[in-house]
Residue, then its C-alpha position, 0 to 999 in steps of 0.5 A: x434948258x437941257x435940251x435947248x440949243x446952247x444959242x438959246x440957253x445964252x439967252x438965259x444966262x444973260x439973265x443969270x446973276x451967278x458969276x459962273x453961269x454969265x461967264x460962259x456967254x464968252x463961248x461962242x459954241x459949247x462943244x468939247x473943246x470949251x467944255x474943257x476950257x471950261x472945266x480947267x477954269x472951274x478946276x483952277x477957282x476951286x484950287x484957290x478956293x479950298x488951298 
């Protein structure tokens, strides 16, 4: 899916059963910006996961 538009990969990930992938269908588009958003989010679930 690396090279498909992030349009069709939400495709796929309404497909998905992992928590982390069905999340990202709130984005509307995938660049820096949600890219970051995304990163601080997984940052924040690995802090509670492993404190």
């Amino acid at each position: 899916m690396s090279n498909k538009s992030f349009k069709d990969k939400k495709t796929e990930y309404r497909k998905s059963l992992i928590k982390p992938n069905s999340e990202l269908l709130k984005y509307d588009e995938w660049a820096p910006k949600q890219i970051e958003n995304r990163q601080r989010e997984l940052a924040d679930i690995a802090l509670k996961i492993w404190n």
